[in-house]
C-alpha positions, 0 to 999 in steps of 0.5 A: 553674910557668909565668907567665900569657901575656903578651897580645899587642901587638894585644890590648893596643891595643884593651883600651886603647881598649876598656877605658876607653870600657866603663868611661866608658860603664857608669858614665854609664849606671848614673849616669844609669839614671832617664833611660835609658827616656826616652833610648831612648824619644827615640832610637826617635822618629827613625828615621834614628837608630838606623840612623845609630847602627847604621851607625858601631857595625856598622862599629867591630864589622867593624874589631875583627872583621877585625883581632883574631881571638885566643881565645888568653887571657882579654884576647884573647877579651873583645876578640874576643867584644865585637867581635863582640857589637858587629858585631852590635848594629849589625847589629841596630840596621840591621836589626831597630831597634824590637825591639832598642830595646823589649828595651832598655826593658823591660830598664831597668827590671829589675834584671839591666841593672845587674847587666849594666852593672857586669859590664862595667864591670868587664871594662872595668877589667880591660881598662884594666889589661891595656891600660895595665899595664907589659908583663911581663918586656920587656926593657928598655935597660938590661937588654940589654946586651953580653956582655963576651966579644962584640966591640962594633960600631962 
């Protein structure tokens, strides 16, 4: 029997990253979901916010796009996928603001948001895990070590 593929060096950087900042801000939107209509309401006030926003979460989508594309694996593909979604929240917030905001919204007030936000938490943990757990079966010092019958170098 074949054990899981250990995710890759890159995979792992940005499920520690990701992981944690999908879980951090999954909880504070759940802790604070009677006051996300208002959030959103106040953001949608200035126009200059949504595009500053959408600017700076277009460009942290754009860097996950072009520096991990793996559909190889589980972890790799929730990377992959969020970079994704992400490029394109910000392009939507640059482009198409008030539609965007009034779907958040009517979406806040429905039970399938939180329904959504602990699925992402919850892949937020799993990335945590996948990002932060010891690497399987990487050698370690101790473990290389030279053979007896090989001639150690000076």
């Amino acid at each position: 029997m074949n054990a899981p593929r250990q995710p890759d060096a890159k995979t792992r950087l940005f499920a520690r990253v990701l992981g944690p900042y999908l879980v951090i801000a999954t909880a504070s939107a759940l802790g604070r979901a009677s006051q996300m209509k208002t959030l959103l309401r106040d953001f949608d006030s200035n126009s200059a916010w949504p595009w500053v926003t959408g600017a700076f979460v277009l460009l942290c989508g754009l860097v996950v796009v072009a520096l991990h594309q793996n559909w190889r694996g589980a972890p790799a593909i929730i990377v992959t996928l969020l970079g994704w979604l992400t490029a394109l929240k910000g392009l939507v917030l640059l482009a198409l603001p008030e539609p965007y905001l009034g779907v958040g919204e009517s979406a806040v007030d429905s039970n399938w948001w939180r329904v959504v936000m602990v699925i992402t938490a919850l892949a937020g943990v799993y990335l945590t895990y996948v990002g932060w757990a010891p690497a399987r079966n990487a050698p370690t010092a101790d473990a290389v070590k030279p053979s007896a019958d090989l001639p150690r170098a000076a």
